[in-house]
C-alpha positions as CSV (number, residue, x, y, z in Angstrom):
1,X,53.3,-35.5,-61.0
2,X,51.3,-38.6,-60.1
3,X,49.3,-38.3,-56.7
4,X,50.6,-40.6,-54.2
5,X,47.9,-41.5,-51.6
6,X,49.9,-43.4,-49.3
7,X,52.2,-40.2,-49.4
8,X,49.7,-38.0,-48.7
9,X,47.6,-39.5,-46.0
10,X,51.1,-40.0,-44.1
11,X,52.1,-36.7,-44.2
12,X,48.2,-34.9,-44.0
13,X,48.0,-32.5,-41.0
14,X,45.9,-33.8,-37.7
15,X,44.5,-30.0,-37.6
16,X,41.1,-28.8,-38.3
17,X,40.3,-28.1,-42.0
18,X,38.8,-28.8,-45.0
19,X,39.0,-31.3,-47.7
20,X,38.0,-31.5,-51.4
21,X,37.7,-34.5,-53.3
22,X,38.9,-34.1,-57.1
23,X,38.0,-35.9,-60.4
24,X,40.1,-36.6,-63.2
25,X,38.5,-33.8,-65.2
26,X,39.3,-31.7,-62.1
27,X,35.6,-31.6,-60.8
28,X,35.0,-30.9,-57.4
29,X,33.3,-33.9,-56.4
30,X,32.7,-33.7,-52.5
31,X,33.5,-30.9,-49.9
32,X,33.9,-32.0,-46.7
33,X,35.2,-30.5,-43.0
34,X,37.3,-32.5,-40.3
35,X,38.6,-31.8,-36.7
36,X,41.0,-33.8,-37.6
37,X,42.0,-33.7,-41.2
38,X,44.5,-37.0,-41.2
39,X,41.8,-39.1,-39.4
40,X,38.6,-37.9,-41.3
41,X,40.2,-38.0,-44.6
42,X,42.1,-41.7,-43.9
43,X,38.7,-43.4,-43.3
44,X,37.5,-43.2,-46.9
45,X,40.6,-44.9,-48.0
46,X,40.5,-48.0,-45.2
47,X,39.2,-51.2,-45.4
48,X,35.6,-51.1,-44.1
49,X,32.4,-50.5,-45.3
50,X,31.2,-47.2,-47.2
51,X,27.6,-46.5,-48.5
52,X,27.1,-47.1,-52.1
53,X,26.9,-43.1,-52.5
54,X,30.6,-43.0,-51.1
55,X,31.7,-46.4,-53.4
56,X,30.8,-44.2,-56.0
57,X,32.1,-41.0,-55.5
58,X,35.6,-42.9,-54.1
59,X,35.9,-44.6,-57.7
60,X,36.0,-41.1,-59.2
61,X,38.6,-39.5,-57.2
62,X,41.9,-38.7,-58.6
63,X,43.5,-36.5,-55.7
64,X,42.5,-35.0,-52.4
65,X,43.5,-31.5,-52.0
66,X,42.9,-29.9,-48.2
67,X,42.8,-26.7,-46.3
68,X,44.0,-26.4,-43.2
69,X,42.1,-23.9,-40.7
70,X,42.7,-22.6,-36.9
71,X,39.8,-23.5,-35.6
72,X,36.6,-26.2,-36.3
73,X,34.3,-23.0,-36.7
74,X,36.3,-21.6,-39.2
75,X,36.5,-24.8,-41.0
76,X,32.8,-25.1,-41.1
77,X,32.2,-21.8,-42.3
78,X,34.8,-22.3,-45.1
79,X,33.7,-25.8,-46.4
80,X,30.1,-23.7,-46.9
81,X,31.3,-21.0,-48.7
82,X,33.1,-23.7,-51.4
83,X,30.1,-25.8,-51.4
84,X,28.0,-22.6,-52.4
85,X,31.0,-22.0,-54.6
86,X,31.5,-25.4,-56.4
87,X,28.1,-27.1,-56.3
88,X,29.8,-30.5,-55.3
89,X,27.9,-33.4,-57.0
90,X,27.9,-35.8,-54.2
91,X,27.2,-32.7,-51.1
92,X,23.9,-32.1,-49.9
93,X,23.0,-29.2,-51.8
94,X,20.6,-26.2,-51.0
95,X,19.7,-24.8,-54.1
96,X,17.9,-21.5,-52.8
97,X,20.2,-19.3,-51.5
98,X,18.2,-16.3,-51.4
99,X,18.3,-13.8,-48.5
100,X,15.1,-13.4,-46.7
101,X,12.7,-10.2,-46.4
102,X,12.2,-8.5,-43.0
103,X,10.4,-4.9,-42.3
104,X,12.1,-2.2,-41.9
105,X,11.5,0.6,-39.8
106,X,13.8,3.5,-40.5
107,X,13.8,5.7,-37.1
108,X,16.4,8.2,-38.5
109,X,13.6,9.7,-40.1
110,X,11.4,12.4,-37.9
111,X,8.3,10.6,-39.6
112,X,9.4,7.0,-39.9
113,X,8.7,4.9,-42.7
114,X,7.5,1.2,-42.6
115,X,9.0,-0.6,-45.6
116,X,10.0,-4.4,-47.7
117,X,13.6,-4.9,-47.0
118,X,15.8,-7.8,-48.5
119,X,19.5,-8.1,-49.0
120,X,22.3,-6.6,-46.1
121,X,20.9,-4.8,-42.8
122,X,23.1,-1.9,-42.7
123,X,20.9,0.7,-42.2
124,X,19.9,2.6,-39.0
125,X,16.4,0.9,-37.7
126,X,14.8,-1.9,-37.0
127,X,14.5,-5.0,-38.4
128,X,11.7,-7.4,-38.2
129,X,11.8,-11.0,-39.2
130,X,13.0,-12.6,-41.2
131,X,9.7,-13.8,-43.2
132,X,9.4,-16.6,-45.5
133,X,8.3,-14.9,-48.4
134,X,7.6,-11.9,-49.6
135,X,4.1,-12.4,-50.0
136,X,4.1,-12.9,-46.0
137,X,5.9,-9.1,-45.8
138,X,3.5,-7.6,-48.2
139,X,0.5,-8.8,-46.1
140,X,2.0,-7.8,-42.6
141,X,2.6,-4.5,-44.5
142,X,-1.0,-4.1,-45.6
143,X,-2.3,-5.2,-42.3
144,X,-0.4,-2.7,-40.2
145,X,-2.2,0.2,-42.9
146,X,-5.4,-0.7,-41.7
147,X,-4.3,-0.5,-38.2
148,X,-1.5,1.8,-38.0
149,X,-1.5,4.5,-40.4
150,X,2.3,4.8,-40.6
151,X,3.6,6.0,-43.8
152,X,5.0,3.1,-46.4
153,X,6.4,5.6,-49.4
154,X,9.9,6.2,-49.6
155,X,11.4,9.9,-48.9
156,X,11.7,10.7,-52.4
157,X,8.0,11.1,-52.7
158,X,7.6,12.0,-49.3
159,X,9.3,14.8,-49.3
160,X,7.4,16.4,-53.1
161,X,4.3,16.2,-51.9
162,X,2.0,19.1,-51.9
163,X,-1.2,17.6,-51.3
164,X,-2.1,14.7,-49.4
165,X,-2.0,10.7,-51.6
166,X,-5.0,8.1,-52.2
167,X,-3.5,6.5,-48.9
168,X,-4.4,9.3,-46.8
169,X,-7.9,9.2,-48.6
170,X,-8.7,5.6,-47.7
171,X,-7.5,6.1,-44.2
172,X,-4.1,4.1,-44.1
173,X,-2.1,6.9,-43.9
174,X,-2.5,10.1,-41.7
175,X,-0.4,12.5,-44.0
176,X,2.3,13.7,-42.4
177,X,4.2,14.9,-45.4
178,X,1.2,17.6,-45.7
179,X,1.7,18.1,-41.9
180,X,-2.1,16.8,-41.4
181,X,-0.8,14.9,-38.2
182,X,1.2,15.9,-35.2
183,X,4.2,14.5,-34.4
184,X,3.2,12.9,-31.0
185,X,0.5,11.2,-32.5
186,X,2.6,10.0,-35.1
187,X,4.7,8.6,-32.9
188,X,2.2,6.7,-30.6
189,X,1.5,4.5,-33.8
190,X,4.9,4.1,-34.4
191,X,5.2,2.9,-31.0
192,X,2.1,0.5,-31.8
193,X,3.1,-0.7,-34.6
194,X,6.8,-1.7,-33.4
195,X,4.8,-3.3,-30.4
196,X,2.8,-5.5,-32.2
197,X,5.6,-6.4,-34.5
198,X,7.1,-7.4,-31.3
199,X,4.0,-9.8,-30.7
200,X,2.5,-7.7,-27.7
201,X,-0.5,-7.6,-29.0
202,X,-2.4,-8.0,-25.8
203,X,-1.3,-4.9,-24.5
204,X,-2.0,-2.5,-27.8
205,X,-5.6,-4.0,-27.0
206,X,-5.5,-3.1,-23.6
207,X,-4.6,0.1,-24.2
208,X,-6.9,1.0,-27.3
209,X,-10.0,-0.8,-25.4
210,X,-8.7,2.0,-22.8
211,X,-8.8,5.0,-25.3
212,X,-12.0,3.8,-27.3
213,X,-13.7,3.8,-23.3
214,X,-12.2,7.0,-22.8
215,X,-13.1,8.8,-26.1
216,X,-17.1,6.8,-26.0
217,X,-17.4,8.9,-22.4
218,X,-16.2,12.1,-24.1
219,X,-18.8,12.0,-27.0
220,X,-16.3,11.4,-29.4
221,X,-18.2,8.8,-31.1
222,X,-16.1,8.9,-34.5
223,X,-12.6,8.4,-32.6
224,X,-14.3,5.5,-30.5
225,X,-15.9,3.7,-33.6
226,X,-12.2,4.3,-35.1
227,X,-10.4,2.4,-32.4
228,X,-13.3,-0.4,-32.0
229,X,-12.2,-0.9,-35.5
230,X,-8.9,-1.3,-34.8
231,X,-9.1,-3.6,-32.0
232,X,-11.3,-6.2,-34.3
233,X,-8.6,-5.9,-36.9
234,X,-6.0,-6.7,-34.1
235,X,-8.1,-9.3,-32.5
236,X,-8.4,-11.2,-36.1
237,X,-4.6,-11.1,-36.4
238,X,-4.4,-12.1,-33.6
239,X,-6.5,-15.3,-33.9
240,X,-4.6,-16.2,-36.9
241,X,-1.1,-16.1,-36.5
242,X,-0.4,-16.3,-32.3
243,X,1.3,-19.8,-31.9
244,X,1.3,-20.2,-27.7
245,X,0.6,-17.6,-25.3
246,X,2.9,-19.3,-22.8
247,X,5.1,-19.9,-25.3
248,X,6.9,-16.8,-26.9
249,X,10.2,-16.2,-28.0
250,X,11.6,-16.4,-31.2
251,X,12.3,-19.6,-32.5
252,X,13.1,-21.6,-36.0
253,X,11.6,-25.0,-36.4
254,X,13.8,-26.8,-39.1
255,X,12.0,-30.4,-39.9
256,X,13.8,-32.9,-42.4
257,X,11.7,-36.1,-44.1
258,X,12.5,-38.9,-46.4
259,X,10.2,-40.7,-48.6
260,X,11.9,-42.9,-51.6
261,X,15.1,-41.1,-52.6
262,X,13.8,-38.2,-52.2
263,X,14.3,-35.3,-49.0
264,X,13.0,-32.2,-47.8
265,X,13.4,-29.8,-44.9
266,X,10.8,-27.6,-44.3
267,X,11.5,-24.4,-41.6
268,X,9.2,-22.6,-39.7
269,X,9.6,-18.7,-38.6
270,X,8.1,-17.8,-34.8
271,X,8.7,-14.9,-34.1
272,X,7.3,-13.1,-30.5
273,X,5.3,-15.9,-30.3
274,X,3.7,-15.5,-33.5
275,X,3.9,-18.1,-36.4
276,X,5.4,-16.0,-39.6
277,X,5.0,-18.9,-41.9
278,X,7.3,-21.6,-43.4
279,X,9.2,-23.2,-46.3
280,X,10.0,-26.1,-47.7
281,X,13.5,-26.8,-49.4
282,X,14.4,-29.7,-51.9
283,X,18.4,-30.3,-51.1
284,X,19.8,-32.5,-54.0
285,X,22.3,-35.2,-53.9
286,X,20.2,-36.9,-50.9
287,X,20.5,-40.1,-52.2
288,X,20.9,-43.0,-49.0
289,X,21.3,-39.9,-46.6
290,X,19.7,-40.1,-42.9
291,X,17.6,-37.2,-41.8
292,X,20.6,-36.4,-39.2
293,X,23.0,-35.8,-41.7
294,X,20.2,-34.2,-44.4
295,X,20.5,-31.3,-41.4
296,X,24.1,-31.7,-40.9
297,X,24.8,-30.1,-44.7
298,X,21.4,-28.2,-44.2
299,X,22.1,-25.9,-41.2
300,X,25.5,-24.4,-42.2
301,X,24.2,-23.5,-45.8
302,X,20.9,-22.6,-44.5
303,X,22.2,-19.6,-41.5
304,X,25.8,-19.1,-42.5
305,X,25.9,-15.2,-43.4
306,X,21.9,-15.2,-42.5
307,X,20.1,-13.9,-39.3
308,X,19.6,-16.9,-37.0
309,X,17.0,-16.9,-33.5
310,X,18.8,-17.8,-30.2
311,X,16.6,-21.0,-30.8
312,X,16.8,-23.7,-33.4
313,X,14.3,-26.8,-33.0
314,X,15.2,-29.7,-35.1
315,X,13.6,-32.8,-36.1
316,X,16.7,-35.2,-35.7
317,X,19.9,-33.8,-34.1
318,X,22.6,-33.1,-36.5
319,X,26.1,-34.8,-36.3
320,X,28.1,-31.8,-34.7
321,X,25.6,-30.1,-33.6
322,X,27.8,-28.4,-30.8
323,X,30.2,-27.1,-33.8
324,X,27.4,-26.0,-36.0
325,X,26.4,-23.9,-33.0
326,X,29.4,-22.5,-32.4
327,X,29.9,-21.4,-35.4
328,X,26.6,-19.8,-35.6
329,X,27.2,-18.3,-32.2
330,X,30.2,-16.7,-33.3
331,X,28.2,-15.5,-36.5
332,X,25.3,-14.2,-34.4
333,X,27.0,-12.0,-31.4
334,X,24.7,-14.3,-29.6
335,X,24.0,-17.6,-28.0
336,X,22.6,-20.1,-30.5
337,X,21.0,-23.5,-29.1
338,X,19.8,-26.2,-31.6
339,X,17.8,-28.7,-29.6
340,X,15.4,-31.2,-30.3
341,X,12.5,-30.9,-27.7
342,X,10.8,-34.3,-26.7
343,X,7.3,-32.5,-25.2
344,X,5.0,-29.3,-24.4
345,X,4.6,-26.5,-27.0
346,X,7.8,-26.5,-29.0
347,X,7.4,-30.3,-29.4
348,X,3.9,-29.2,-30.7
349,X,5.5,-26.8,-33.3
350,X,8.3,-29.4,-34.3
351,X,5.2,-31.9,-35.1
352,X,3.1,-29.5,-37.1
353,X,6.6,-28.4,-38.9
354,X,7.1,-32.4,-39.8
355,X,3.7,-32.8,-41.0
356,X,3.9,-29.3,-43.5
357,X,7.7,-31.0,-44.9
358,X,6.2,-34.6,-45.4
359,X,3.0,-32.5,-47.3
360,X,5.1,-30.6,-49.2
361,X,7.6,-33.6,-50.2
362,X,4.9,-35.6,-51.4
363,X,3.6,-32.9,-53.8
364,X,6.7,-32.8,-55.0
365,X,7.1,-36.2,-55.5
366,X,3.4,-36.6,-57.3
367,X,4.6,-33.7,-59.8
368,X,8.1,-35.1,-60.4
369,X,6.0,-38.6,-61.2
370,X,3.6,-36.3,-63.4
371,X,6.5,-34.7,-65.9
372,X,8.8,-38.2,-65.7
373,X,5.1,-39.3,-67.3
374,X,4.8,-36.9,-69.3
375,X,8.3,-36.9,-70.5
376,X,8.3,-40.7,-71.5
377,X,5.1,-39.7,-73.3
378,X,7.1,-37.3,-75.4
379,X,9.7,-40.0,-76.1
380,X,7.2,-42.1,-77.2
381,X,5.4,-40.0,-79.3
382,X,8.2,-38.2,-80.7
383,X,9.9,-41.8,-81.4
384,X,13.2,-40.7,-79.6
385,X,15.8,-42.9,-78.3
386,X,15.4,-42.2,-74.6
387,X,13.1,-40.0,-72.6
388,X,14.6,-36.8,-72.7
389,X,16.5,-36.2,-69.1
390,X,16.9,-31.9,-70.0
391,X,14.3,-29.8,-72.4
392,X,15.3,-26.4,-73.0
393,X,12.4,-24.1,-74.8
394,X,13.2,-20.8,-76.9
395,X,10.3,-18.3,-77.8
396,X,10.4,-15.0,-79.2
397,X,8.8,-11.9,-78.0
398,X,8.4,-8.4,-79.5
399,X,5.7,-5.6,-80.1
400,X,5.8,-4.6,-84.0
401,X,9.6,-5.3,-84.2
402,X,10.2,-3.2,-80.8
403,X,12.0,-4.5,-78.0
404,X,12.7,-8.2,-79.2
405,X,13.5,-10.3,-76.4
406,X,14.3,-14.1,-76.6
407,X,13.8,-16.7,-73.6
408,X,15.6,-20.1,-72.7
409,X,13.2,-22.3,-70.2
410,X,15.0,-25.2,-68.8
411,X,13.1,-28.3,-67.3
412,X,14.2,-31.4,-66.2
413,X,12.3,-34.7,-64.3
414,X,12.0,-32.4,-61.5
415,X,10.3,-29.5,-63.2
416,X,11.5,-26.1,-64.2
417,X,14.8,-25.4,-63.3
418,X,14.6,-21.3,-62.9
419,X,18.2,-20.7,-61.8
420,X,19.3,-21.6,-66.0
421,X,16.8,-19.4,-67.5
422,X,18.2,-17.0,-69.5
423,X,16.9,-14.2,-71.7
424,X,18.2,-12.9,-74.5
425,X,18.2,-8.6,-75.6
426,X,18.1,-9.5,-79.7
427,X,19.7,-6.8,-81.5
428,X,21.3,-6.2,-85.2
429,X,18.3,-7.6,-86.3
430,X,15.5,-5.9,-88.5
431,X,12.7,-5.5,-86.5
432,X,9.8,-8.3,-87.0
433,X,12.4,-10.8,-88.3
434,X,11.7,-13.9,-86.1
435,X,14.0,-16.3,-87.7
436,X,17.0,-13.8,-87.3
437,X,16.2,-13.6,-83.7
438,X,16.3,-17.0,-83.2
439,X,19.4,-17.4,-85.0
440,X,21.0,-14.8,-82.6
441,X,19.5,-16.6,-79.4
442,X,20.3,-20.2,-80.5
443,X,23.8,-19.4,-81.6
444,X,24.6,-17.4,-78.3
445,X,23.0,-20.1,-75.9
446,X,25.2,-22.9,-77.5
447,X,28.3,-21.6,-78.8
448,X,29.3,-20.8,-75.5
449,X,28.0,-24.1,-74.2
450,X,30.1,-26.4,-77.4
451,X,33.3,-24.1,-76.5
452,X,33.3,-25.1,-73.1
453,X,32.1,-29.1,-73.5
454,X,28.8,-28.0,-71.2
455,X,26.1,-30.7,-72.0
456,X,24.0,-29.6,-74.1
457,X,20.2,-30.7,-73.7
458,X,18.9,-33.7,-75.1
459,X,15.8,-31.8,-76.5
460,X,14.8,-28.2,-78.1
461,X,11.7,-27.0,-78.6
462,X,11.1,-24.2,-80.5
463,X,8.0,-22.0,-80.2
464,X,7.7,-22.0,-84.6
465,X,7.1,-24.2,-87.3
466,X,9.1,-25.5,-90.3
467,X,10.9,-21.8,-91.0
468,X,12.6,-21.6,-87.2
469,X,13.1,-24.8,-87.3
470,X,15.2,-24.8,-90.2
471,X,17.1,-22.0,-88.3
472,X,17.7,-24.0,-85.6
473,X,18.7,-27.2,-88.1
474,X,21.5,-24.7,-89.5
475,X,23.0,-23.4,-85.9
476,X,22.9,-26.6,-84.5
477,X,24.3,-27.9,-87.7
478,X,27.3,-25.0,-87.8
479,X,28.3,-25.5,-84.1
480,X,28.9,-29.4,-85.1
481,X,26.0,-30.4,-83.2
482,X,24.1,-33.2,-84.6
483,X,22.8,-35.7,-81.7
484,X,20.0,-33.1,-80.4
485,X,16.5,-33.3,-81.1
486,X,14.6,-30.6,-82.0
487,X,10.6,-29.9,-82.3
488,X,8.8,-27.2,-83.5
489,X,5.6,-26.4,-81.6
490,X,3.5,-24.3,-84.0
491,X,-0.8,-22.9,-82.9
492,X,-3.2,-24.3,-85.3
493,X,-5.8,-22.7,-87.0
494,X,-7.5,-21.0,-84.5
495,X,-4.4,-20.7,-82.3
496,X,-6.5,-22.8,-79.4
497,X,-4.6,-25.0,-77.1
498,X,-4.9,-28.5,-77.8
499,X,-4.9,-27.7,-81.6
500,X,-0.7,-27.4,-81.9
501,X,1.2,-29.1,-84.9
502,X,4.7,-29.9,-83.7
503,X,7.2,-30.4,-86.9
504,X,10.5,-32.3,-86.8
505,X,13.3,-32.1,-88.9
506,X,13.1,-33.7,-92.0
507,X,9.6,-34.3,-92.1
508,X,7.1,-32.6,-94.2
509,X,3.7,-33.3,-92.2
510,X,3.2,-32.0,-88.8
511,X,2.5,-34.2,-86.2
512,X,-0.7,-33.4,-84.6
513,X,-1.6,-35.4,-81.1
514,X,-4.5,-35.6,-79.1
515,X,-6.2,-33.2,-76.6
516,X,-5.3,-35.2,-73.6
517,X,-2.0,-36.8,-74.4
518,X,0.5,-36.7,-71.9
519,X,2.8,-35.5,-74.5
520,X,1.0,-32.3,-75.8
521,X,0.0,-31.3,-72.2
522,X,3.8,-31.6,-71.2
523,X,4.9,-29.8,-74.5
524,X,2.3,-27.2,-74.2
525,X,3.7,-26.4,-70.2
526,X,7.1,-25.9,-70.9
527,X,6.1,-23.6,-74.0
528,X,3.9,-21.7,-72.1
529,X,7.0,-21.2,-69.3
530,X,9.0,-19.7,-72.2
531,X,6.5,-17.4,-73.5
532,X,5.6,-15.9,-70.2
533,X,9.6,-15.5,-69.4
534,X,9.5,-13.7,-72.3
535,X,6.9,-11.0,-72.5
536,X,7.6,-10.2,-68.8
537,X,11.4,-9.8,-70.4
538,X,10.1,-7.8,-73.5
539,X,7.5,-5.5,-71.3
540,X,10.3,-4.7,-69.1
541,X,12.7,-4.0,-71.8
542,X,10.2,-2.0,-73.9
543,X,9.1,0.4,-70.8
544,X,13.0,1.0,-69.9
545,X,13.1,2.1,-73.4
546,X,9.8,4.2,-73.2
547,X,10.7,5.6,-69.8
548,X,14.3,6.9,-71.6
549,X,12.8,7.9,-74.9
550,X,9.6,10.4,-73.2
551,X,11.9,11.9,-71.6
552,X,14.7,12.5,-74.2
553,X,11.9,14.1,-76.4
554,X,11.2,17.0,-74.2
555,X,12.7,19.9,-75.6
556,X,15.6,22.0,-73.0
557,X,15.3,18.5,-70.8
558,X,19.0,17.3,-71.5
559,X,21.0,14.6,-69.6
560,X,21.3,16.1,-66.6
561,X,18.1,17.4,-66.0
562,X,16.9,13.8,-67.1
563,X,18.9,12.3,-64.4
564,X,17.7,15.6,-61.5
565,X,14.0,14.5,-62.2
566,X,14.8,10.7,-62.2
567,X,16.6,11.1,-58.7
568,X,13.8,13.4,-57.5
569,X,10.7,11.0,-57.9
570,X,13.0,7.7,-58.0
571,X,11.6,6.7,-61.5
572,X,9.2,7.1,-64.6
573,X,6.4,6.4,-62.1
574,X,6.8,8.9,-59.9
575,X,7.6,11.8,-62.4
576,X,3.7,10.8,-64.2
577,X,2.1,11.3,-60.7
578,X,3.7,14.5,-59.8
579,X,2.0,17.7,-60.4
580,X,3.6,20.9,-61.7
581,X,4.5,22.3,-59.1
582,X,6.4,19.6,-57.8
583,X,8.2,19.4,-60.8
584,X,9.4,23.2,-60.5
585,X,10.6,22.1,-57.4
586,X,13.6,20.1,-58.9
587,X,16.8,22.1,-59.5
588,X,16.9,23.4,-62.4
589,X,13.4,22.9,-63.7
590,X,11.4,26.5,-63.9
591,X,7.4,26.7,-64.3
592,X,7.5,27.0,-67.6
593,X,9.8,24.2,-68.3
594,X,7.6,21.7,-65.4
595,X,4.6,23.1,-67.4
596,X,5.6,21.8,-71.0
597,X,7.2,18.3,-69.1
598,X,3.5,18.0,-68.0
599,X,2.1,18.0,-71.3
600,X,4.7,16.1,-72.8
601,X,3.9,13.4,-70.1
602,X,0.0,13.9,-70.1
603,X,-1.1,15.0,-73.6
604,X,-4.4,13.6,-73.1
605,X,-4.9,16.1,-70.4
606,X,-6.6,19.6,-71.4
């Protein structure tokens, strides 16, 4: 049945709800909410004036299909979850979704363990954060070893010890799985450590300037020079990541910039007062899109089913912005205000937010300019049609035959495009037989992609000369593809960058371009991407298989046993770096049969 517009908009619902603008292919074209669905949905279809953006979209729509909700919170949080869902073309669009690290303390644990946490908070503990990246946990992590030495390894090897670790050597640890510290003092740095994760880090000075005093009266010069230590450690922390003393709090500073057509949003973590670091995002479809409504589609994507602070600074005040904070609120368990300070310290942090997003969007922008150069160099020096608008990259990687591993790298005029990488587990091949590999990997990436009318890039390079090329000639040519470029991207001579011969189909001679071309330097990238995708596929391929196969070669170590000692020392890892005793300490593993895993495991070992 036809759709009838006038039909529909007379008898659409004036409750909250969502609605979904469909093409003719049935593409979801634009997600949007309403508080009132009739009214919201009625004004793209009247008589007044729409930006271009909208003109466009409008001329693609061939029906309007809605979703009626109880409330304006629920209909927020359900037009995110179909925007994450449908990747609308004409939404704002945050492409990293990734959940963020926190520490965790786990204090069901006599001696409690300090550790990276990502993903769902559901165990027992505390939670600190979130950070921006992991590279910000792993340093708080480090720091709070020299400070605080509260164990970081997880039970499994806690608990197989027999002799104190390196960490307890180098003084980052004080061994309590050898029983080489009390349980009170334990706990005092626990307490210290939760403290200055908390941002109190005044008064853990105070109190070890207090104890160093104390201990300096008693002659006990070594626990003094141990705790001056510690307050210098502290102190340097302290210089480099407190924010505002009269400050405090726990806050996120979300900033959104324009330049050209392009956007970004860059959020800052404070946390306790202290400044946890920030990121910047890249939203697509920004095109003719204020800052206000950048953050409108920004903050729903951006916190839905995340943690959010009780405080949210933004740089321009979203449309809604009472709804969005509902809907957080009711998220949360907790108040949620998003406000957009005009002076004092959080107006500080806003500013200093603003000026790392414009930095960051600018970069971008310079590096977009750079490949769009470097991809009209290609076209030019590859004599193509049009400069190439999607470059996918295969490369092969195996050790003697073992482990074969292909890679896909995708780039585009904004760079690398990470979430359509794909690798490739080659098998039913002879080992060592490169142009069956990429045979198997050519034929799997695109028969998929022709069945299901995907388009398909507009070049391939392949990491090979004329003999994979010719491979790819043939898959290409068997899956009816004939309107995609190919190039072969071979090392010269001495294998030294600069020195490639890149061979296209159909011609004898390789094509051999300067140094310094544009062209080379953007070929030589992207191949580089796929080869480093794929040895770090191939190594971890090849050690799963190792990790297996050592094991399965140990005479009376069966299935079972395999899977006891795995459990035990939670991987390949921990089983090298236990000692024989520990190893009789697994169920079902005697001395004798720990001794000959030992030496099967360590045959350099006399």
């Amino acid at each position: 049945m036809a759709f009838d517009l006038s039909e529909f908009l007379k008898n659409l619902s004036t409750r909250p709800g969502v609605y979904l603008m469909i093409g003719r292919g049935g593409e979801v074209l634009y997600v949007g909410k309403a508080r009132n669905l009739k009214r919201r949905v009625s004004s793209y279809f009247q008589k007044t004036k729409h930006p271009p953006k909208t003109l466009a979209m409008l001329a693609q729509v061939d029906h309007v299909e809605v979703n009626v909700t109880h409330t304006e919170t629920e209909a927020l949080v359900l037009e995110n979850n179909l925007i994450k869902q449908h990747q609308p073309r004409y939404n704002v669009l945050l492409r990293d979704d990734k959940g963020y690290p926190y520490i965790y303390l786990d204090t069901t644990h006599p001696f409690p363990r300090l550790s990276y946490h990502r993903g769902a908070r559901k165990g027992r503990g505390r939670y600190f954060g979130p950070y921006p990246a992991a590279a910000s946990v792993r340093e708080s992590l480090n720091l709070m070893q020299k400070v605080f030495p509260v164990r970081q390894c997880d039970d499994t090897y806690y608990k197989n010890r027999t002799r104190p670790c390196l960490q307890y050597q180098i003084k980052r640890c004080s061994g309590p799985c050898v029983g080489l510290t009390t349980p009170e003092a334990y706990a005092e740095d626990v307490r210290n450590t939760v403290r200055f994760l908390e941002g109190k880090t005044h008064e853990i000075i105070d109190e070890l300037g207090r104890q160093m005093q104390a201990a300096a009266e008693a002659l006990d010069f070594e626990r003094a020079a141990q705790l001056r230590n510690r307050i210098a450690a502290l102190s340097k922390v302290q210089e480099r990541q407190y924010v505002d003393q009269s400050g405090g709090g726990d806050f996120d500073i979300v900033a959104a910039s324009r330049e050209q057509d392009a956007a970004s949003v860059y959020v800052a973590f404070i946390r306790s007062g202290r400044h946890l670091g920030g990121k910047a995002f890249f939203p697509q479809h920004t095109e003719g899109v204020s800052e206000a409504d950048l953050l409108a589609g920004f903050l729903p994507q951006f916190y839905l089913d995340k943690s959010v602070p009780g405080n949210v600074l933004v740089s321009h005040m979203p449309r809604n912005a009472q709804w969005i904070s509902d809907a957080l609120e009711q998220q949360a368990g907790h108040r949620v205000q998003i406000s957009h300070p005009q002076r004092g310290p959080r107006r500080r942090w806003l500013d200093m937010a603003a000026v790392n997003g414009r930095d960051a969007l600018r970069r971008r922008l310079a590096g977009q300019a750079t490949v769009l150069a470097r991809f009209e160099a290609m076209r030019d020096a590859l004599g193509l049609e049009a400069t190439p608008e999607r470059i996918e990259c295969f490369d092969i990687s195996h050790t003697m035959g073992e482990a074969t591993v292909a890679s896909c790298v995708v780039f585009d005029a904004n760079g690398s495009r990470k979430s359509d990488y794909r690798r490739y587990n080659i098998s039913g091949v002879a080992p060592g037989d490169d142009y069956g590999a990429m045979r198997q990997a050519l034929t799997r990436r695109y028969e998929k992609q022709v069945a299901a009318g995907t388009p398909l890039p507009d070049l391939i390079l392949i990491d090979g000369g004329p003999g994979q090329i010719g491979v790819a000639v043939d898959v290409l040519n068997g899956l009816g593809v004939h309107d995609v470029q190919l190039l072969g991207v071979a090392k010269g001579t001495t294998r030294k960058p600069g020195l490639e011969q890149l061979f296209l189909p159909g011609r004898k001679e390789a094509l051999v371009l300067p140094a310094d071309s544009p062209a080379l330097l953007g070929i030589q990238q992207i191949r580089d991407e796929a080869h480093r995708f794929a040895i770090t596929g191939h190594r971890a391929r090849r050690g799963k298989a190792r990790t297996q196969s050592s094991l399965e070669e140990i005479a009376g170590v069966g299935p079972k046993r395999r899977q006891a000692l795995l459990k035990a020392f939670g991987g390949l890892k921990g089983i090298l770096n236990a000692g024989i005793e520990d190893l009789a300490r697994v169920p079902g593993i005697d001395h004798n049969l720990a001794q000959r895993i030992y030496n099967q495991l360590h045959p350099d070992t006399p």
